[in-house]
C-alpha positions in Angstrom: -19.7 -1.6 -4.2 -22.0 -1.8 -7.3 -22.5 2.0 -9.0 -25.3 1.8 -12.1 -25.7 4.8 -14.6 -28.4 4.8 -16.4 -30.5 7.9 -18.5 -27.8 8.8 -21.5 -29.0 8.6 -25.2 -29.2 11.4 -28.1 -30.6 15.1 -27.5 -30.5 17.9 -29.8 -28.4 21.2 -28.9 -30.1 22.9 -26.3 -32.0 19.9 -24.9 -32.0 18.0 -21.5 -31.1 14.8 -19.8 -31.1 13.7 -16.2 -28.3 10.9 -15.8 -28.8 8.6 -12.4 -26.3 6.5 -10.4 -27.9 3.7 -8.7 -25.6 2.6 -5.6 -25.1 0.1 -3.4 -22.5 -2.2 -1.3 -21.6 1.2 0.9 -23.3 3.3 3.1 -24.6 5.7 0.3 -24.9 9.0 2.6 -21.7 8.6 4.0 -19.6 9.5 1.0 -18.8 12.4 -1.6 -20.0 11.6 -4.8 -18.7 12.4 -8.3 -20.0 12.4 -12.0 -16.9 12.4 -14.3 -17.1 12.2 -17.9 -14.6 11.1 -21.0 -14.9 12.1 -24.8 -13.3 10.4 -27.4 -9.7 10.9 -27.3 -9.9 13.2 -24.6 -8.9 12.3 -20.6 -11.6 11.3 -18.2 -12.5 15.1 -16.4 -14.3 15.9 -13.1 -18.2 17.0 -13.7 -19.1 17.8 -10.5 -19.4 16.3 -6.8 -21.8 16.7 -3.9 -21.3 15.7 -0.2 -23.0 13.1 1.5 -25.7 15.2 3.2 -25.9 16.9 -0.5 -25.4 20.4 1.0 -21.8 21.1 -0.6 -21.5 20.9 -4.7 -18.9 21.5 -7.1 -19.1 22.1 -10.8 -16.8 22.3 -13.5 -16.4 26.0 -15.2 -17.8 24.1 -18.5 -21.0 22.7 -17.1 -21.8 25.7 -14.2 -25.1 27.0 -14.7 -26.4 24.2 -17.1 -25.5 21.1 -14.9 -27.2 20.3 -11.4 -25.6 17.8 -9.4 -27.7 16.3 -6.6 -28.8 13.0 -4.7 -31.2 11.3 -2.2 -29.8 9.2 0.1 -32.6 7.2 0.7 -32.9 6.2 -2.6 -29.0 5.8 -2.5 -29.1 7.6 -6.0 -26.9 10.2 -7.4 -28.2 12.7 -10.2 -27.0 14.9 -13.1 -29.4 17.1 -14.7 -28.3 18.6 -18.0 -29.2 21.6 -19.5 -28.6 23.3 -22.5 -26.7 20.7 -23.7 -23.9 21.6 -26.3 -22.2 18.7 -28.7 -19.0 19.3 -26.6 -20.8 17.5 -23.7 -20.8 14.6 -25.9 -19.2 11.6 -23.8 -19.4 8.9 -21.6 -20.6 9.7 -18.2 -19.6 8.2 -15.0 -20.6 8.2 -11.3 -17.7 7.8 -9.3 -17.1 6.9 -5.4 -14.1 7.4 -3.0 -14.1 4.3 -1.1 -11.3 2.2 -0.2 -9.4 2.6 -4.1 -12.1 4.1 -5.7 -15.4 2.5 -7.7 -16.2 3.7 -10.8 -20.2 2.8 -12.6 -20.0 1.4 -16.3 -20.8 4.7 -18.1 -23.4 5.9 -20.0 -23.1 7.2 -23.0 -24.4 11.0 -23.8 -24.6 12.7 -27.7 -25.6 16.3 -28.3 -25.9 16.3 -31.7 -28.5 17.5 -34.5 
């Protein structure tokens, strides 16, 4: 299983980014994916998952209604777009997958910042 983030840099307050997951090793459609995140100091949290079809999401309260998770299978490549970004969504983002113990990417970093 190989997960590759890519997309992450520096945005002003208010601005956009659209993070991507580039998978492979698994059968990409077949599997809930995930997009955690980790700030300095601060645990690594859930940002939101989307079933394999991509017809089920779930967002954290912090990022619903600024964050779309979504995906195309035959691409095998998960998405994050971010909206209205606020310097607490500063952090390293992650794609994760559920198979066998878990895979995680190698993070890409994100600052909101002015």
């Amino acid at each position: 299983v190989q997960l590759v983030e890519s997309g992450g840099g520096l945005v002003q307050p208010g601005g956009s980014l659209r993070l991507s997951c580039a998978a492979s090793g698994f059968t990409f459609s077949s599997y809930f994916m995930r997009w955690y995140r980790q700030a300095p100091g601060k645990e690594r949290e859930l940002v939101a998952l989307i079933s394999g079809s991509g017809g089920s999401t779930n967002y954290a309260d912090s990022v619903k209604g600024r964050f779309t998770i979504s995906r195309d299978n035959g691409k095998s490549t998960l998405y994050l777009q971010m909206n209205s970004l606020k310097p607490e969504d500063t952090a390293v983002y992650y794609c994760y997958v559920m198979r066998g113990a878990g895979s995680w990417g190698q993070g890409t970093q994100v600052t909101v910042s002015s």
